[in-house]
C-alpha positions in Angstrom: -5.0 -4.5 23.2 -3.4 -6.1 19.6 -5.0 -7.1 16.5 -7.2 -10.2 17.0 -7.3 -11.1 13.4 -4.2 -13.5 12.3 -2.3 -12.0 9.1 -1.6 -15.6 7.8 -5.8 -16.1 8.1 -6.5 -13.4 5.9 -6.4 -13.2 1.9 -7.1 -10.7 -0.7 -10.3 -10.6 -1.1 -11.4 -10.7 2.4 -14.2 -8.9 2.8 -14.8 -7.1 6.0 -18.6 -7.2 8.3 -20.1 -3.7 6.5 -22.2 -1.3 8.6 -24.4 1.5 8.7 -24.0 4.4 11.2 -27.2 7.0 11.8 -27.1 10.4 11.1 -29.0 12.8 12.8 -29.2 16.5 13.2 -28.3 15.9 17.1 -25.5 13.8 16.1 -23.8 16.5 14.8 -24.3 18.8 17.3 -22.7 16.6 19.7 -19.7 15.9 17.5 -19.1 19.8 16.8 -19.1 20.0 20.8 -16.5 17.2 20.7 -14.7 18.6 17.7 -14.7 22.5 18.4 -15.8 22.5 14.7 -18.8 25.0 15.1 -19.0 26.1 10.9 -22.7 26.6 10.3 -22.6 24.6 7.3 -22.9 21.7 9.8 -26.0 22.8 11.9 -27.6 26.1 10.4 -29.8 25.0 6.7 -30.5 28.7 6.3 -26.7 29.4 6.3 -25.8 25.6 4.6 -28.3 26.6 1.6 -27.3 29.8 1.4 -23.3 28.9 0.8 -24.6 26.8 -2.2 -25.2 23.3 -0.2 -28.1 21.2 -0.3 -29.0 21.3 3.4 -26.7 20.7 6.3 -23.9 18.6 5.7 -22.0 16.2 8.1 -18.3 17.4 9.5 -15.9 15.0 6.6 -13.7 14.2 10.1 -17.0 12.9 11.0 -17.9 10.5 8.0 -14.3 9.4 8.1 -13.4 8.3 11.5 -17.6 6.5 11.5 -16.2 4.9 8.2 -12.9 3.5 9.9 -14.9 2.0 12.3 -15.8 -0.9 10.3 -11.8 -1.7 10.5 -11.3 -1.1 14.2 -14.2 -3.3 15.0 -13.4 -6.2 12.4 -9.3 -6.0 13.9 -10.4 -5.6 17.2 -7.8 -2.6 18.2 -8.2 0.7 17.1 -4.3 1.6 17.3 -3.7 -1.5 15.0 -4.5 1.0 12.2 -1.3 2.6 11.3 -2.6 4.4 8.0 -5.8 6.5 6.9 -6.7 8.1 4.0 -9.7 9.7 1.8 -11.0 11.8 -0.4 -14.0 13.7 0.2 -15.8 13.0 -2.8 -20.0 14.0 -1.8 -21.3 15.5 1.6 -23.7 13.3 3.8 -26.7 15.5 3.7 -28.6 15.5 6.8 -32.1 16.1 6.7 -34.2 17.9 9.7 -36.1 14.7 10.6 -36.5 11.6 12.7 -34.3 9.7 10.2 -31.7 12.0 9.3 -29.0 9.9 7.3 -27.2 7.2 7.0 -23.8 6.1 6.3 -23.4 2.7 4.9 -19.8 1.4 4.8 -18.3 -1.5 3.2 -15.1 -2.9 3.5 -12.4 -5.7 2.0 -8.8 -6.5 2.2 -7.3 -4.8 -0.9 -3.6 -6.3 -0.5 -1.3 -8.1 2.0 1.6 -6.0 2.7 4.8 -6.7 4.5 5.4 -6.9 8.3 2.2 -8.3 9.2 0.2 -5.4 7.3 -2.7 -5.4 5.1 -4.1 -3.0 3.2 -8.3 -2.7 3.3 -10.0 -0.5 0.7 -13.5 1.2 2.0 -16.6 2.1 0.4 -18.8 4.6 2.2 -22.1 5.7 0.8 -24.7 8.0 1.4 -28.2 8.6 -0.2 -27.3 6.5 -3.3 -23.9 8.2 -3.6 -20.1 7.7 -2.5 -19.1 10.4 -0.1 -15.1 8.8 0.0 -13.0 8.2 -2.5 -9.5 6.6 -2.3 -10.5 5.6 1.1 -8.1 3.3 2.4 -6.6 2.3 5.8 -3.4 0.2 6.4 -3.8 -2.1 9.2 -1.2 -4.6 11.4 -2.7 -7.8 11.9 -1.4 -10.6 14.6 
């Protein structure tokens, strides 16, 4: 599958279809299943509190690849991404309830580069605060 979003449509500016991705206590679970990454910190609040963290905290390979997804879905092929970065800035604290948390992600071109590539700039926050920094994929459109 390529990119289904046309370089020469896109400017600066361009602000990408945000999203919010659900949290839960289960969620993680799953993930450190999928991941191998079984550190307490990211299922056990005894332990989690007791290491100096709020609660339980999501895995940061988590919050990043559910904050890339914003890109993948807006250019339509996840291998059109040829370049992720972040900085872990807060945790995403997840509570022991129903709710959990939630990841809210926003998204906009940031500059056009060359050979067809663009450059999009991310925002993902969590309970009021930014849990990336310098989060930034470089993407090759059509």
């Amino acid at each position: 599958m390529a990119a289904q979003i046309q370089y020469d449509a896109v400017e600066v500016g361009t602000e990408l279809p945000g999203a919010s991705f659900p949290v839960t206590r289960a969620t993680l679970v799953r993930y450190a299943g999928a991941s191998g990454d079984f550190n307490p910190i990211h299922w056990n609040e005894k332990f989690a509190t007791e290491v100096g963290l709020p609660d339980v905290i999501a895995h940061g390979m988590f919050t990043m690849a559910e904050a890339v997804r914003v890109v993948t879905d807006w250019v339509g092929d996840p291998g059109a991404v040829v370049e992720y970065g972040v900085r872990f800035t807060k945790p995403v604290v997840v509570p022991n309830d129903e709710r959990g948390a939630l990841i809210e992600v926003t998204a906009k071109v940031a500059a056009k580069l060359d050979d067809n590539r663009v450059r999009v700039d991310l925002t993902a926050m969590s309970a009021g605060q930014k849990v990336l920094g310098m989060s930034r994929a470089v993407v090759v459109l059509a």
